[in-house]
VOMAR-806473 format. One record per residue (C-alpha): x, y, z; residue in three letters; residue number from 0. Coordinates in steps of 0.2 Angstrom, whole numbers, plus 2048, in hexadecimal, padded with zeros to 3 digits. Layout:
N
NODE    x    y    z  res    n
NODE    X    Y    Z  ALA  NUM
...
! end
This chain:
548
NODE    x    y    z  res    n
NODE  28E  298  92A  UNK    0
NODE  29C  297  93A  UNK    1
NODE  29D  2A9  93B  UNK    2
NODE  288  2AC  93A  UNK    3
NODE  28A  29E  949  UNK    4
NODE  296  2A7  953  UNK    5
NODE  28D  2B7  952  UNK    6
NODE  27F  2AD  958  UNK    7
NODE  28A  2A5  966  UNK    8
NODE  291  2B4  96B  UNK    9
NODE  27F  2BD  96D  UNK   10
NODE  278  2B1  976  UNK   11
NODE  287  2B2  981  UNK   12
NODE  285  2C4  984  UNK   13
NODE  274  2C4  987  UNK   14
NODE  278  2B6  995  UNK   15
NODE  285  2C2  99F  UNK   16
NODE  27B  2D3  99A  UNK   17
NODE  26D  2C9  9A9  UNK   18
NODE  27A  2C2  9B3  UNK   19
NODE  281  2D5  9B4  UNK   20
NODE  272  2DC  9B6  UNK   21
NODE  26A  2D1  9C4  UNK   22
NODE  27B  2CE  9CD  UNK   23
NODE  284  2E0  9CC  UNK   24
NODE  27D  2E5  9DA  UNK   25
NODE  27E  2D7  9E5  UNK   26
NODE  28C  2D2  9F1  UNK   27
NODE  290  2C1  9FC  UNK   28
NODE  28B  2BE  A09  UNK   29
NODE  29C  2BC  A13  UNK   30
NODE  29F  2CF  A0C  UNK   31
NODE  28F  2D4  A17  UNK   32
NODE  295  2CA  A26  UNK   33
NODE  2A2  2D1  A24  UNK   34
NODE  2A0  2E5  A23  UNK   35
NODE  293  2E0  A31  UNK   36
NODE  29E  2DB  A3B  UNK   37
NODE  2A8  2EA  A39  UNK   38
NODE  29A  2F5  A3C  UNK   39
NODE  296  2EC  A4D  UNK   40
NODE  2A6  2F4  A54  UNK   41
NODE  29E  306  A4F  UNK   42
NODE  28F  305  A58  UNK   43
NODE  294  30C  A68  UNK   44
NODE  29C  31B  A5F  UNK   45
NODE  28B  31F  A55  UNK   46
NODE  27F  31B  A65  UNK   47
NODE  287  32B  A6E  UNK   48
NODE  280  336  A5E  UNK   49
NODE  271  32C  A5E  UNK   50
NODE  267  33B  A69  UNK   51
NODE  26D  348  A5C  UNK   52
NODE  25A  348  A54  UNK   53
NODE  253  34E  A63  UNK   54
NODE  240  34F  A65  UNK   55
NODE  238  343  A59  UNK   56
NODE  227  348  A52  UNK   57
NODE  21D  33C  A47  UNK   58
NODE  212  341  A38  UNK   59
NODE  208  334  A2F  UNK   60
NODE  1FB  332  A24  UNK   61
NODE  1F1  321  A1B  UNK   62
NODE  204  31F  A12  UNK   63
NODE  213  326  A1B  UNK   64
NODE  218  325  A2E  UNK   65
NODE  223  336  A2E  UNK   66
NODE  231  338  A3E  UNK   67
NODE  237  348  A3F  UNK   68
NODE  245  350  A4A  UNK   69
NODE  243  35F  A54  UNK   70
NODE  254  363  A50  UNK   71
NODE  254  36B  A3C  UNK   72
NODE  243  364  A3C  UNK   73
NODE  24B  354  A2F  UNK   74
NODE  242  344  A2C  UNK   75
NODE  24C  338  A34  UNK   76
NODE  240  329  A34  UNK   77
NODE  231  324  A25  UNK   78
NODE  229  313  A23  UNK   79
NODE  21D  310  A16  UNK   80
NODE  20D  309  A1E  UNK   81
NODE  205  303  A0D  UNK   82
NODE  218  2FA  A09  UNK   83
NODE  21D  2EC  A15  UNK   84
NODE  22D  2E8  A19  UNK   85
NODE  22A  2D5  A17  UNK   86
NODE  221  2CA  A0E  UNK   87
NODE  20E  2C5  A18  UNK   88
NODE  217  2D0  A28  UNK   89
NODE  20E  2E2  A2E  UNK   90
NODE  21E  2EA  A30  UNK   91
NODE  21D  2F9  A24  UNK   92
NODE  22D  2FC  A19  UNK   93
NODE  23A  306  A21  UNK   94
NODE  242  312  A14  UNK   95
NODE  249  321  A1D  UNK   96
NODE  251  31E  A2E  UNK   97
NODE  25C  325  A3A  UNK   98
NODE  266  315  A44  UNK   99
NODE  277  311  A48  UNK  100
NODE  27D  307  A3C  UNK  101
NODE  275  310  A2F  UNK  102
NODE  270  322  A2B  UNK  103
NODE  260  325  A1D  UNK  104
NODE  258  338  A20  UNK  105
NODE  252  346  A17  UNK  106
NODE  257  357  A1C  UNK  107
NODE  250  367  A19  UNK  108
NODE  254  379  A1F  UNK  109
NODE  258  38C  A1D  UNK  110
NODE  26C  390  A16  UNK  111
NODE  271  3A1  A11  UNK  112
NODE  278  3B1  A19  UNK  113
NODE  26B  3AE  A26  UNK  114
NODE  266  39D  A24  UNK  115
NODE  264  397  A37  UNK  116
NODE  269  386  A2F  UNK  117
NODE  279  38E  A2A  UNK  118
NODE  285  38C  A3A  UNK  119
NODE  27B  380  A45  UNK  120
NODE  268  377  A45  UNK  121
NODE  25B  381  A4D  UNK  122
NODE  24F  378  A58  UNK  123
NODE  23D  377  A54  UNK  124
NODE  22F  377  A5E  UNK  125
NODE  21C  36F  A5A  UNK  126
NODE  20D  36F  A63  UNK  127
NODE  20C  35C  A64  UNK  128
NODE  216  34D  A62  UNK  129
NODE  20C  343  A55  UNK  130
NODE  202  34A  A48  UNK  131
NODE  1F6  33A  A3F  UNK  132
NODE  1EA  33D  A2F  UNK  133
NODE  1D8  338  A37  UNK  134
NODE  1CA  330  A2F  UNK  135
NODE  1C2  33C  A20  UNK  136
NODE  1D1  349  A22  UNK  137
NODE  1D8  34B  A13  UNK  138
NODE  1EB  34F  A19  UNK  139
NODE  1F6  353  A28  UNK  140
NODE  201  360  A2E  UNK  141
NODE  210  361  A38  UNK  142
NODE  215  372  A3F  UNK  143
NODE  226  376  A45  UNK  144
NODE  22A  389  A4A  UNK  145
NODE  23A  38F  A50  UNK  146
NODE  240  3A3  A56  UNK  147
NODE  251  3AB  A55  UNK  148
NODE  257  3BB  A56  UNK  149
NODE  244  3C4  A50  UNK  150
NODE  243  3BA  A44  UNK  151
NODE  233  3AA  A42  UNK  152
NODE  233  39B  A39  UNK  153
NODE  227  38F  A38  UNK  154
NODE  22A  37E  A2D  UNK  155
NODE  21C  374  A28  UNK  156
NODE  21A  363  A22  UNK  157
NODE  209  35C  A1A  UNK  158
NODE  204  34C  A12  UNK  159
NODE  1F5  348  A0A  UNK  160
NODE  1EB  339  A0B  UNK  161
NODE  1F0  32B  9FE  UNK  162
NODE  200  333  9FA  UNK  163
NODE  214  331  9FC  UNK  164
NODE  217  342  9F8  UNK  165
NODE  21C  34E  A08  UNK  166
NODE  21B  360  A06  UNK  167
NODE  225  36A  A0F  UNK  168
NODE  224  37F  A12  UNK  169
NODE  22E  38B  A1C  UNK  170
NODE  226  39B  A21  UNK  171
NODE  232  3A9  A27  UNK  172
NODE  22D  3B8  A2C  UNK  173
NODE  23A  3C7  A2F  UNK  174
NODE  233  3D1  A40  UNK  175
NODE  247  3D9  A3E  UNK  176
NODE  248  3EA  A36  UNK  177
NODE  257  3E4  A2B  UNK  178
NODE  254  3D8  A1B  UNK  179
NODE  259  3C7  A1B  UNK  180
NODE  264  3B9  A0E  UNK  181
NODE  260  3A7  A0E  UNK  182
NODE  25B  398  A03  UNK  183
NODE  251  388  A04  UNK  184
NODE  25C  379  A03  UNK  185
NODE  254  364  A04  UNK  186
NODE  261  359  A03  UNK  187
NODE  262  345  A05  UNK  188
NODE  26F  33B  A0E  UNK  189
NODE  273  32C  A13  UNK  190
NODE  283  31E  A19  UNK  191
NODE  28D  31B  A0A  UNK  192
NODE  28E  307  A0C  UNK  193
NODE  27C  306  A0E  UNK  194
NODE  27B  2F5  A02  UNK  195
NODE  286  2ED  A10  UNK  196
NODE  27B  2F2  A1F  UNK  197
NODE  268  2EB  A28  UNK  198
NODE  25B  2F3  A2E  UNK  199
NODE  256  2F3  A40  UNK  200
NODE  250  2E0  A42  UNK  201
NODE  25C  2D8  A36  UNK  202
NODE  253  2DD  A25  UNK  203
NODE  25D  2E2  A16  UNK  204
NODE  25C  2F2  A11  UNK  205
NODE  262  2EE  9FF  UNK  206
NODE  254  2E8  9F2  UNK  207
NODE  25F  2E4  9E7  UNK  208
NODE  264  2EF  9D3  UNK  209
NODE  26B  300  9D4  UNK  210
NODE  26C  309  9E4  UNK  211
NODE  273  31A  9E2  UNK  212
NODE  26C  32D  9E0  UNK  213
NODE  266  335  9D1  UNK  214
NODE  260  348  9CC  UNK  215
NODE  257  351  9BC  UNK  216
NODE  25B  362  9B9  UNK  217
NODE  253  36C  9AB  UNK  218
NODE  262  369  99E  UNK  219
NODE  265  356  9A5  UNK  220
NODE  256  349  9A6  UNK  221
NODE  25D  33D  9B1  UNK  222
NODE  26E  33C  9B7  UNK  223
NODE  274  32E  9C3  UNK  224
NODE  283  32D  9D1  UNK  225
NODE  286  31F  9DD  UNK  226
NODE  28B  323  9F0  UNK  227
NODE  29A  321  9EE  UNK  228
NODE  29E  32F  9E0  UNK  229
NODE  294  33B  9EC  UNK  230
NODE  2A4  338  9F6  UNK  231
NODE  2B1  335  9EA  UNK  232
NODE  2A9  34A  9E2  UNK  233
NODE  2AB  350  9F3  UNK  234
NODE  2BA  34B  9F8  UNK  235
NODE  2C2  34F  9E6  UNK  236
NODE  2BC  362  9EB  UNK  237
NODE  2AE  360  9DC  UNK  238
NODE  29B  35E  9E1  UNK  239
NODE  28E  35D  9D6  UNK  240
NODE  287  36F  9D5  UNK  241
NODE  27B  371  9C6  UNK  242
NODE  26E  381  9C3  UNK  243
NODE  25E  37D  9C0  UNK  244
NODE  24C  382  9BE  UNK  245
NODE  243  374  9C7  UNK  246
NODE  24B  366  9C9  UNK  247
NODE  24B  358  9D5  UNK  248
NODE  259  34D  9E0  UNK  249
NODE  256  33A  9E4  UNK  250
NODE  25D  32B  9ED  UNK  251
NODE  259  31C  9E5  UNK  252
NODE  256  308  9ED  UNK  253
NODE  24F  2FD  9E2  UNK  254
NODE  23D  2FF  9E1  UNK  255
NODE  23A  30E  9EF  UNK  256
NODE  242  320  9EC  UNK  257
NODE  246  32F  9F8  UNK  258
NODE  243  340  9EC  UNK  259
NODE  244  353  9F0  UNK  260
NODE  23C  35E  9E3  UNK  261
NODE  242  36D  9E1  UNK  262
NODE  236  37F  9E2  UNK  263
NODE  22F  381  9D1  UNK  264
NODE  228  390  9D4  UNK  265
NODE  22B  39C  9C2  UNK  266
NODE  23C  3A8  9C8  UNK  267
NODE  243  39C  9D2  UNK  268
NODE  254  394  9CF  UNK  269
NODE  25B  385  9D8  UNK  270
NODE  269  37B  9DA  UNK  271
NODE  26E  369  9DA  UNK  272
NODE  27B  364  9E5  UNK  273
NODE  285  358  9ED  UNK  274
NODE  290  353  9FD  UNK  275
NODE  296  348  A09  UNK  276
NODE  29C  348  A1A  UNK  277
NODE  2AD  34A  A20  UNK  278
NODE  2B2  338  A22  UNK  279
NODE  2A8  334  A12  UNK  280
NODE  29D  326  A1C  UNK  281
NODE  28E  331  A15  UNK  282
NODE  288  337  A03  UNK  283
NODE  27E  346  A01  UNK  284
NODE  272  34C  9F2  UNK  285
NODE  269  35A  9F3  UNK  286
NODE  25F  36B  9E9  UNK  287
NODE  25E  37C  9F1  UNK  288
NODE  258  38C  9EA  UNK  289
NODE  261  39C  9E7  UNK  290
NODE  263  3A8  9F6  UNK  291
NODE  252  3B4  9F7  UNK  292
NODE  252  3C6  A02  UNK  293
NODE  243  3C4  A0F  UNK  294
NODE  242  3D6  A11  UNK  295
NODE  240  3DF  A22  UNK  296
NODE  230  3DC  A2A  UNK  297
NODE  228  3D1  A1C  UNK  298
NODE  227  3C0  A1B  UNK  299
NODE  22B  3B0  A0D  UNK  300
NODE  227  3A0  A09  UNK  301
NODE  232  394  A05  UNK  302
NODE  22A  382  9FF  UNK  303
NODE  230  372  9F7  UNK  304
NODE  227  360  9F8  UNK  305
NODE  232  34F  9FA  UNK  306
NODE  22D  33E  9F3  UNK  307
NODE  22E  32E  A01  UNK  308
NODE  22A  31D  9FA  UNK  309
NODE  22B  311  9ED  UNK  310
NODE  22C  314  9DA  UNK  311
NODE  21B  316  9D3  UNK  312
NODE  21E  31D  9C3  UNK  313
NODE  20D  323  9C0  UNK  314
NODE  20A  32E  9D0  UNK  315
NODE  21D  334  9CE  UNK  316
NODE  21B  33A  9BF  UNK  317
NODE  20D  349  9C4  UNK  318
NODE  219  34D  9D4  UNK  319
NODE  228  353  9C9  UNK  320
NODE  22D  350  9B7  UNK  321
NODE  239  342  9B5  UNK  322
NODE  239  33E  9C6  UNK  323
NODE  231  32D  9BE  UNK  324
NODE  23F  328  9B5  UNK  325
NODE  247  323  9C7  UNK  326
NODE  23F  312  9C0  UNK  327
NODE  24F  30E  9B7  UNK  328
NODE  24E  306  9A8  UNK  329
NODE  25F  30B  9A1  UNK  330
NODE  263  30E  990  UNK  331
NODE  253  304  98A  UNK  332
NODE  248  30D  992  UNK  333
NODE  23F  315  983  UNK  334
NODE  239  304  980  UNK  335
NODE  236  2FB  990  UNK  336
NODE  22B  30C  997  UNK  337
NODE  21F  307  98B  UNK  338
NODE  220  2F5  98E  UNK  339
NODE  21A  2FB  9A0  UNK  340
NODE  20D  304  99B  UNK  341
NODE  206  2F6  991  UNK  342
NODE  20C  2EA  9A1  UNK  343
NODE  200  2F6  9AE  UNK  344
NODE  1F2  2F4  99E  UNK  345
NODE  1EF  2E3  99E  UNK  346
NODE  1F1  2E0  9B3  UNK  347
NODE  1E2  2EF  9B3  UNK  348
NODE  1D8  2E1  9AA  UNK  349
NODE  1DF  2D1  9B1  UNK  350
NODE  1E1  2D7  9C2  UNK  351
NODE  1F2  2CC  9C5  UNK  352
NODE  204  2D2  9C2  UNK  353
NODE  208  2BE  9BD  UNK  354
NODE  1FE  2BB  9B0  UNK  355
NODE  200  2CB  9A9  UNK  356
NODE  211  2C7  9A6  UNK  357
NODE  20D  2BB  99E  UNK  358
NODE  203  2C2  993  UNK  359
NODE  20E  2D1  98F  UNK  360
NODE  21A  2C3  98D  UNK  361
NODE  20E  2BC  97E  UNK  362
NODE  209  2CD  977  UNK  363
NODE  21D  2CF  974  UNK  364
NODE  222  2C0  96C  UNK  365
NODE  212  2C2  962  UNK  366
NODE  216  2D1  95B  UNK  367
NODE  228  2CA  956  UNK  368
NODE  224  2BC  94F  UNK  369
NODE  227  2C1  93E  UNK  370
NODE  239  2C6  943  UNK  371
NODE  23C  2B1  94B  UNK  372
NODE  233  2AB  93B  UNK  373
NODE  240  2B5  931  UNK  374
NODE  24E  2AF  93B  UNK  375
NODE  24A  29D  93A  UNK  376
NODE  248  29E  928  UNK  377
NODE  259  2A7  926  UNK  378
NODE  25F  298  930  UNK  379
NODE  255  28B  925  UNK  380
NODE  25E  292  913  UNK  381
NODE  26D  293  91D  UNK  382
NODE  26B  27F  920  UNK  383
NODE  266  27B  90E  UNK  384
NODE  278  285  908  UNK  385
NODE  283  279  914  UNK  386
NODE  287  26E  909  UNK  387
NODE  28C  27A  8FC  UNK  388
NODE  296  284  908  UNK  389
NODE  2A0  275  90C  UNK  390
NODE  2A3  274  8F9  UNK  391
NODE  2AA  283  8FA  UNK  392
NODE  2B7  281  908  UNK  393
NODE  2BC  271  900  UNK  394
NODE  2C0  27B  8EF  UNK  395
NODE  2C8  28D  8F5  UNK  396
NODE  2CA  288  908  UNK  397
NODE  2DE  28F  905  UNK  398
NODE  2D7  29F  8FC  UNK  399
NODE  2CD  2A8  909  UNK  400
NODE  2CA  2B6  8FC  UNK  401
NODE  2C4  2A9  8EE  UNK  402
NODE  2BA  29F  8FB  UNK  403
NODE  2B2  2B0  903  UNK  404
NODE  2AE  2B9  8F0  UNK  405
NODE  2A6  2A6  8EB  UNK  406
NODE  29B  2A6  8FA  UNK  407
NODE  295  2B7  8F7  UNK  408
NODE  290  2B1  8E7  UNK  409
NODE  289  2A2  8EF  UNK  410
NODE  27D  2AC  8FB  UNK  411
NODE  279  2B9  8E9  UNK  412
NODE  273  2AB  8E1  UNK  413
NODE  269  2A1  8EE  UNK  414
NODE  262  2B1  8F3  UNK  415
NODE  268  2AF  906  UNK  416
NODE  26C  2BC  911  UNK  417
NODE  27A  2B4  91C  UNK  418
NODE  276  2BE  92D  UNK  419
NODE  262  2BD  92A  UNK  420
NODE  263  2B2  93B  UNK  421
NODE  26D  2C1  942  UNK  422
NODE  263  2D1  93F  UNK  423
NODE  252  2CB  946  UNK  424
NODE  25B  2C4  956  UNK  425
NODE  263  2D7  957  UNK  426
NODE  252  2DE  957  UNK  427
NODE  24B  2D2  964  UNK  428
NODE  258  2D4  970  UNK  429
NODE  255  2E7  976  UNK  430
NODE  242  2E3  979  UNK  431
NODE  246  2D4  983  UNK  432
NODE  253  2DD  98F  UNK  433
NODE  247  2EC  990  UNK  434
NODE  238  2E0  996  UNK  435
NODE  248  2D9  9A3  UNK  436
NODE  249  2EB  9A9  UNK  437
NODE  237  2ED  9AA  UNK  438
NODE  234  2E0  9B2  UNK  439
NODE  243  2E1  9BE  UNK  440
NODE  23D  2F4  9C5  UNK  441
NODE  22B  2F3  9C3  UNK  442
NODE  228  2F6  9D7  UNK  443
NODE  214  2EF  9D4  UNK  444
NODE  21E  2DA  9D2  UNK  445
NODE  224  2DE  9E5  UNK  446
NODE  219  2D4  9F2  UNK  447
NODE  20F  2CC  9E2  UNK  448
NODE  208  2BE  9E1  UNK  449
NODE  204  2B4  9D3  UNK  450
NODE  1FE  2A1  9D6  UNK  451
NODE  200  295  9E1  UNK  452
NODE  213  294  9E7  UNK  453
NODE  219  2A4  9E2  UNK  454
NODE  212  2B2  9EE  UNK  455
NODE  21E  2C0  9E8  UNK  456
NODE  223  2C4  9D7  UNK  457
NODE  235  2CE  9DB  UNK  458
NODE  23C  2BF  9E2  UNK  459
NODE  242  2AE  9DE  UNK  460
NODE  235  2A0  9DC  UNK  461
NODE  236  298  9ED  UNK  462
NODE  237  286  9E7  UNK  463
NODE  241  289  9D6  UNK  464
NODE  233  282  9CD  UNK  465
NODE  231  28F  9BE  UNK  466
NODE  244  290  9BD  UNK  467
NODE  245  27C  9B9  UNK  468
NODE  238  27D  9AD  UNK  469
NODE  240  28A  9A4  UNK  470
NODE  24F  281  9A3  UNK  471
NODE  247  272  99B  UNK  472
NODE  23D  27E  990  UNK  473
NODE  24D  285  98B  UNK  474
NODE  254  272  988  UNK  475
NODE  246  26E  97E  UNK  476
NODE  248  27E  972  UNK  477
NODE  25B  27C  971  UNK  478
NODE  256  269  96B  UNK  479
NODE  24C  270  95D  UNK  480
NODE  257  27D  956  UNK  481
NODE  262  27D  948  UNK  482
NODE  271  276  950  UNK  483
NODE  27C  287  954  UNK  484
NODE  28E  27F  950  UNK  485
NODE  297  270  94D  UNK  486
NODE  2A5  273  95A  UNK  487
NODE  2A3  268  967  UNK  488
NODE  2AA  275  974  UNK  489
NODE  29C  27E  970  UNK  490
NODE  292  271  970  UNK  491
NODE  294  26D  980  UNK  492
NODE  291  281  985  UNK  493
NODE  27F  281  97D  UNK  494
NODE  27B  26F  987  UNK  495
NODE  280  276  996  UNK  496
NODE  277  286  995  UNK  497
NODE  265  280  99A  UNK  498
NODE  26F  27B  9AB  UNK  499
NODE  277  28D  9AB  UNK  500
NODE  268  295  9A9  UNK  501
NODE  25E  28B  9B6  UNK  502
NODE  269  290  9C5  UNK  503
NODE  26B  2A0  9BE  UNK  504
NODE  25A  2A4  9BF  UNK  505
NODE  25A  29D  9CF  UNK  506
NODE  25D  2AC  9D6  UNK  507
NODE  24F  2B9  9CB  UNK  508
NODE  240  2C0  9D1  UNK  509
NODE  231  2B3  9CD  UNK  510
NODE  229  2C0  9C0  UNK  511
NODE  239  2C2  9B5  UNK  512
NODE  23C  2AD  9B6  UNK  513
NODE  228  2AC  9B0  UNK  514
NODE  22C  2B8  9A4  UNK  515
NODE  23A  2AE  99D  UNK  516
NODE  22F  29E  9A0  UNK  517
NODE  221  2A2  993  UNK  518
NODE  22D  2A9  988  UNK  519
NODE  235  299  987  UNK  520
NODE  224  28E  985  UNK  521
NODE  21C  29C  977  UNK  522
NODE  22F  29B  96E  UNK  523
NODE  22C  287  96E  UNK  524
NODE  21C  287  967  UNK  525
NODE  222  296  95B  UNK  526
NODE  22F  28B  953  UNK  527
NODE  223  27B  951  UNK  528
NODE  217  288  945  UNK  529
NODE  228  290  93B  UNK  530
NODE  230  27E  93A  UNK  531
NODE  220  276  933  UNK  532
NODE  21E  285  928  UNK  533
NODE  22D  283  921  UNK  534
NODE  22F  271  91D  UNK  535
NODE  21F  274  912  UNK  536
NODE  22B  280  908  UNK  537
NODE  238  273  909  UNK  538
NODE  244  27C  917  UNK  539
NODE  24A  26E  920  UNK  540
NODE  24F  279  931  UNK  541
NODE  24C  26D  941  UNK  542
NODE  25A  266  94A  UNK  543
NODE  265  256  944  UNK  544
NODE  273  250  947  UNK  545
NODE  282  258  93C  UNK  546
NODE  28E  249  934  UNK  547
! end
């Protein structure tokens, strides 16, 4: 009975940290970011002198995407997502990719090769305007950037369509010389390697919190992630990332929002992922190319790729590039909390509110396990009745552990009781309750909404606590009407102090994950007044008394 106790103690424990960890990981204090602000203060007037390095600014936008790109490479150095805002019930629009002193977010994009201009130094473009906008009825908008050297044109055109976060990007070359010519496509992603430690222009924190990183999906590998950090740490050990592929696709990662190139597609071509860093390892880089091609003399090629800009909606991700919606991270569960998502974006299609479809979710789940809980408070029940027989026991053999341990075997034969019946269904339970954590913790549509009254976003902390107290009383009350989990009174004095743990713990949770927590608490109340009163008509005395 001790060690089924234990097992239970030490679960629950686990389960405690695993979303501590998973919330907390990520996060640093707040004197740290003073701190590494402070020290980056004292680099500002070292990185304004490169701050003109862009050169001519030219912006593209359409009804999603404000686009800023520099004459110089023609690189986006600047993109806010207009439909996004930066702040709760404020117009400013989300600022993802920027180009400022403190901190350095861009996507870059060129020609490499034998005669890639964007081999020895950045050519610089030229365009026909300096702001190209989608009008009303249009249905995109194109940016055209055209550049000459040595008999040789190029022209590089951005477009985005209406409604859309995904940029497409083409290079036309045509080879006027009469020799051929050697170069490759490359779209790469780069960006300051302590970017959790710095803030946007105006104050605002860049970081939104889980992991912030770069991932890629090649042919052979899915998804494959790598911090900043061990961007740096490859380059400077002499050993990038460099993976063939067909396809394929690179990404930097923040939370809810994600910065992708996708790599050509086109059948025949082969591409590479790659990965570097700059010389004093202040910057990471991810990135895919393609395999040199021979433009031959006086013909012409085409070189085309598209780049993803905004946040992680795993539906319209998924037509752009396969995999690319798996940059909604839900770790190793994520075979079972895609699902739950799916059923998640169901139910708000009817209700029309992501709280109460929470909640809802939240029932469907504990519904469907219900016979699992019955069965474990069952186990628990039997396990009651045989205490006093078990006691017996240890009286009788308690000096011969094999004696004791071969006559409770027996015990448990006899009475027909499985002595980790309370175990397995808890097993079971726990990977769908972390995977609706994950869910729940990525889900991009809880940013920004609201639910009732108080609580005006989902992907932060209720404003006034009030859902985290009530579940700490909820989680009182059920502790109250269990089966008392030990008779140590050091652990007995863990379990009492946990509703108080748990309540300035989840302090600090989005509001939808506390809600989710909330009902699942209030349905497991209810849940265990049914099984207790059905068990007592079978004579299973299971609620909770005090133990002589």
């Amino acid at each position: 009975m001790e060690q089924q106790r234990n097992i239970l103690f030490i679960l629950f424990l686990t389960l405690t940290l695993f979303i501590y960890w998973g919330w907390e990981r990520d996060k640093i204090t707040m004197e740290q970011q003073a701190q590494m602000h402070a020290q980056r203060i004292e680099q500002v007037a070292a990185a304004e002198s490169t701050k003109g390095s862009v050169g001519k600014l030219i912006t593209l936008s359409n009804d999603t995407l404000k686009l800023s790109i520099s004459s110089i490479g023609g690189d986006v150095v600047d993109a806010k997502l207009l439909k996004v805002m930066q702040e709760l019930n404020k117009d400013d629009p989300f600022h993802l990719l920027m180009n400022d002193p403190l901190f350095v977010y861009m996507s870059q994009s060129g020609l490499i090769g034998a005669n890639g201009p964007d081999s020895k130094a950045r050519p610089t473009y030229t365009s026909s305007a300096n702001s190209y906008e989608m009008k009303e009825g249009e249905d995109s908008v194109s940016a055209v950037l055209q550049f000459s050297q040595n008999g040789v044109d190029y022209t590089k055109t951005y477009t985005l369509k209406r409604g859309s976060y995904v940029v497409d990007v083409k290079y036309d070359v045509v080879n006027n010389t009469d020799k051929p010519l050697s170069m490759a496509f490359y779209g790469q992603l780069k960006q300051t390697v302590d970017a959790s430690l710095q803030e946007q222009p105006g104050g605002a924190m860049m970081v939104a919190g889980a992991y912030r990183g770069t991932a890629y999906s090649t042919a052979e590998t899915r998804y494959e992630k790598n911090t900043l950090q061990d961007l740096v740490d490859l380059s400077l050990e002499k050993a990038p990332i460099s993976v063939k592929t067909t396809g394929g696709w690179v990404a930097m990662i923040q939370h809810y929002f994600v910065s992708a190139w996708i790599g050509d597609n086109t059948e025949g071509v082969q591409n590479v992922v790659f990965s570097n860093a700059s010389k004093d390892g202040s910057e990471a880089i991810i990135g895919i190319r393609t395999e040199p091609t021979t433009i031959d003399a006086h013909s012409s090629h085409e070189f085309k790729s598209s780049m993803w800009v905004g946040p992680k909606s795993q539906d319209e991700m998924e037509k752009v590039a396969p995999n690319l919606d798996l940059t909604v991270d839900y770790g190793w569960l994520w075979f079972i909390s895609i699902p739950l998502f799916k059923i998640l974006e169901f139910i708000h299609s009817f209700v029309g509110n992501w709280g109460f479809s929470i909640i809802i979710l939240t029932l469907i789940v504990r519904g469907v396990l219900f016979p699992l809980t019955k069965s474990q408070y069952t186990s628990m029940a039997k396990m009651r009745l045989l205490a006093p027989k078990m006691q017996e026991l240890r009286e009788r053999f308690g000096d011969d552990r094999q004696k004791l341990g071969q006559e409770t075997m027996r015990l448990y034969k006899n009475e027909k009781v499985n002595p980790l019946g309370g175990c397995f269904p808890l097993l079971i339970q726990m990977p769908i309750f972390i995977a609706l954590y994950w869910t729940l913790m990525e889900s991009t549509e809880l940013r920004h909404a609201p639910f009732i009254l108080w609580i005006d976003d989902l992907s932060v902390h209720d404003p006034y606590f009030v859902t985290p107290i009530l579940y700490g009383i909820s989680m009182y009350f059920i502790q109250k009407m269990s089966p008392t989990p030990t008779t140590d009174p050091l652990q007995k004095k863990i379990f009492m102090a946990m509703p108080l743990v748990f309540t300035f713990m989840f302090c600090t949770f989005p509001a939808g994950l506390t809600v989710y927590w909330l009902i699942s608490n209030i349905f497991t109340i209810f849940q265990q007044v049914i099984i207790y009163r059905s068990l007592e008509k079978k004579g299973l005395h299971v609620k909770n008394v005090p133990t002589k």
